[in-house]
Every structure is written in C-alpha cells, then in structure tokens.
C-alpha positions in Angstrom: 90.6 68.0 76.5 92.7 70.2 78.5 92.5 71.9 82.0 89.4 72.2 83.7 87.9 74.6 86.6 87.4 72.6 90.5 89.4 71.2 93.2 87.0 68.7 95.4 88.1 68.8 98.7 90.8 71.7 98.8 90.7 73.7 101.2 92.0 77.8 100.3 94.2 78.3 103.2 95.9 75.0 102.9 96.2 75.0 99.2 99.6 74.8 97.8 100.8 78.2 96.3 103.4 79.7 95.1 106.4 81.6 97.8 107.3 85.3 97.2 111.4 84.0 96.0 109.6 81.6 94.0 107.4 84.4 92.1 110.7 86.7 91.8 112.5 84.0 90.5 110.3 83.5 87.6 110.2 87.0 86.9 114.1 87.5 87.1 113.9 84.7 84.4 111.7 86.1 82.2 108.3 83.6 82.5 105.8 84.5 79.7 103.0 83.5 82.0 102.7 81.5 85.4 99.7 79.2 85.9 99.3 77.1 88.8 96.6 74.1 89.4 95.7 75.3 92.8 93.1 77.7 93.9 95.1 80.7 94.0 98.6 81.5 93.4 99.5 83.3 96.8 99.0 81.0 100.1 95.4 82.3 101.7 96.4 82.2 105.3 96.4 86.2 105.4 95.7 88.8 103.1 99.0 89.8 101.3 99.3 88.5 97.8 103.4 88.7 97.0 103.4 86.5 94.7 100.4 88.1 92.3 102.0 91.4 92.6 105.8 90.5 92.0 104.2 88.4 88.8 101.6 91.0 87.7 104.4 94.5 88.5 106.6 92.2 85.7 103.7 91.9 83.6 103.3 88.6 83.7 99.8 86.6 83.6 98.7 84.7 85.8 96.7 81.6 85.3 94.7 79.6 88.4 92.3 76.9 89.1 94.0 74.9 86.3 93.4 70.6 86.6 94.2 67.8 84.5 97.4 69.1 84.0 98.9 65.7 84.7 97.4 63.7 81.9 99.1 66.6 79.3 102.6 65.3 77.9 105.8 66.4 79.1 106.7 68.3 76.2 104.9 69.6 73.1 101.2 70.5 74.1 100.4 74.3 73.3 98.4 75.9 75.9 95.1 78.5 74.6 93.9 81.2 77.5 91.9 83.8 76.0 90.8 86.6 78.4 88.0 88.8 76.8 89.6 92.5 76.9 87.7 94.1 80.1 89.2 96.9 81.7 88.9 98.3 85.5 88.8 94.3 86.6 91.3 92.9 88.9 91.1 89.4 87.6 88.5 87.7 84.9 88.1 84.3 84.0 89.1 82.7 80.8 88.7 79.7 79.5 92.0 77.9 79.1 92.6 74.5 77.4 95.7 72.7 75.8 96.3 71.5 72.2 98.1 68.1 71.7 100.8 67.6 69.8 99.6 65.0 66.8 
C-alpha cells in the first residue's frame, strides 16, 4: 500500500517544510507536482506561505501529509492522486497511493 494520512508526534511549527529558493527552484525546473511527507509544505512559524504560492502561481500541485514514502522503491513506482473537481476551494483532500513496479 502506498502513502498514508498522520504524523504522531509532529508538531506544525517545527515540521520540516520546504524554503521559498527551494519552491522556485522546482518551478524554474519544471516539477510536475511537489509532494512532501510533512504536515504542510510552507514552515508554520508565521502566516506567509511562499512556498505554496511560488508552486501553485507555476501551476504546480501540491501534495501534503504523505507517509510511508520510505518503504516505496527508489525508482519505478507510479504515484495516483485524484482530487475530485471542486471549484472555489483553496485545498481538498485526495486520496493518494503508489503503484509498484511488478
């Protein structure tokens, strides 16, 4: 089975994240989609969000709360998100999981 939802024990405003060069990196290389396995992809410690609107203004998805990403294989797993089509929502959850290569 693939990714699951839940971090026991994390704390938001400690919870690794992603930096505002790291985001425009990605989206100066072209990234399809980012996902993180952390509670949310901007650091919680205040109330900007760089890195969600660099990604998102680059249209790029964003994917968060991801787990068991360490027991997928380096290569060759195909990841499935699908978002139901709602419109006037900021973010919505999907359920994400991973296929394994045979």
């Amino acid at each position: 089975m693939g990714p699951a939802l839940g971090h026991p024990g994390v704390r938001a405003k400690n919870a690794p994240h992603l930096t505002a060069a790291a985001a425009r990196l990605l989206a100066d290389r072209g990234a399809a989609l980012v996902g993180i396995d952390s509670v949310n992809l901007d650091g919680m410690a205040g109330k900007e969000r760089p890195a969600h609107t660099i990604l998102l203004a680059a249209g790029i998805p964003i994917l968060e709360h991801l787990t068991g990403l360490d027991q997928l294989p380096a290569t060759g797993a195909r990841l499935h998100a699908a978002p139901p089509r709602i419109r006037g929502c900021g973010s919505f959850s999907v359920r994400s999981y991973a296929v394994l290569p045979d």
